[in-house]
C-alpha positions in Angstrom: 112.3 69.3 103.9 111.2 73.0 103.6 111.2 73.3 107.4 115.3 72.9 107.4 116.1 75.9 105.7 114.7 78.4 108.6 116.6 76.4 111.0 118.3 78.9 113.2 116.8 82.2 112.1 115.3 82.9 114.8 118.3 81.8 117.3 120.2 85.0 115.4 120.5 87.8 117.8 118.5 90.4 114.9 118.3 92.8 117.6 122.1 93.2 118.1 122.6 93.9 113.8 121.6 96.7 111.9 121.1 97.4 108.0 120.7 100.8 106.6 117.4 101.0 107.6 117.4 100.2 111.4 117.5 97.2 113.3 117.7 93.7 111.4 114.5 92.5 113.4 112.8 93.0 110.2 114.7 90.3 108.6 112.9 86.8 109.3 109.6 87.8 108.5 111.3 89.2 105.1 113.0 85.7 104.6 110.0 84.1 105.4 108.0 86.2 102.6 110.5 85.4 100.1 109.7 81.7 100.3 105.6 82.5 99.9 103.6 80.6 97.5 102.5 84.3 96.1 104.9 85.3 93.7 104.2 88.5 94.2 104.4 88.8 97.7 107.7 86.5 97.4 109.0 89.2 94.8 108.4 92.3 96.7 110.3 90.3 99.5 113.3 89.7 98.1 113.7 93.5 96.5 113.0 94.6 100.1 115.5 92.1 101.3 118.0 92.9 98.8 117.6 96.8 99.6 118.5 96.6 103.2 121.4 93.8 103.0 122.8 95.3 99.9 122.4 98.7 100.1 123.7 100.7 97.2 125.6 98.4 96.2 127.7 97.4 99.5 127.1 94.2 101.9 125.6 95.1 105.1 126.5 93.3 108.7 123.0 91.1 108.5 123.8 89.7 105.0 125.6 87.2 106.7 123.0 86.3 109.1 120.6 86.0 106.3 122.7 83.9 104.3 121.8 80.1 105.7 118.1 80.6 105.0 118.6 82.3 101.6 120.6 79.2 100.5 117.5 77.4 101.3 115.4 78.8 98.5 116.0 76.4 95.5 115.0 73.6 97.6 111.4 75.5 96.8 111.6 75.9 93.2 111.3 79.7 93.3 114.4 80.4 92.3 116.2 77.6 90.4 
């Protein structure tokens, strides 16, 4: 079932969005790390994720694009 929540993300035209930071083409493989078996790594993920799509406290254009996968992530436990 894990497979089902990154349906998609890479059909999302990342290129074409931004964050604060630059281009959102840095945004899968950030998804993808939040869903690691590492903790740590999966931590350090989602505060880099939250940084760019929430920066300073505003919603930035990728959030959205994000959102499908990060719905995903209590199928894995982590964050339940």
């Amino acid at each position: 079932m894990r497979g089902d929540m990154w349906d998609g993300l890479d059909a999302v035209a990342w290129r074409q969005l931004r964050h604060n930071y630059g281009r959102a083409t840095d945004l899968p493989p950030l998804l993808r790390a939040c869903a690691d078996p590492d903790a740590d790594v999966a931590t350090r993920s989602l505060d880099e994720l939250h940084n760019k799509v929430h920066h300073q406290g505003g919603w930035v254009c990728p959030a959205a694009a994000a959102s499908p996968s990060c719905c995903g992530w209590p199928r894995i436990g982590r964050f339940t």
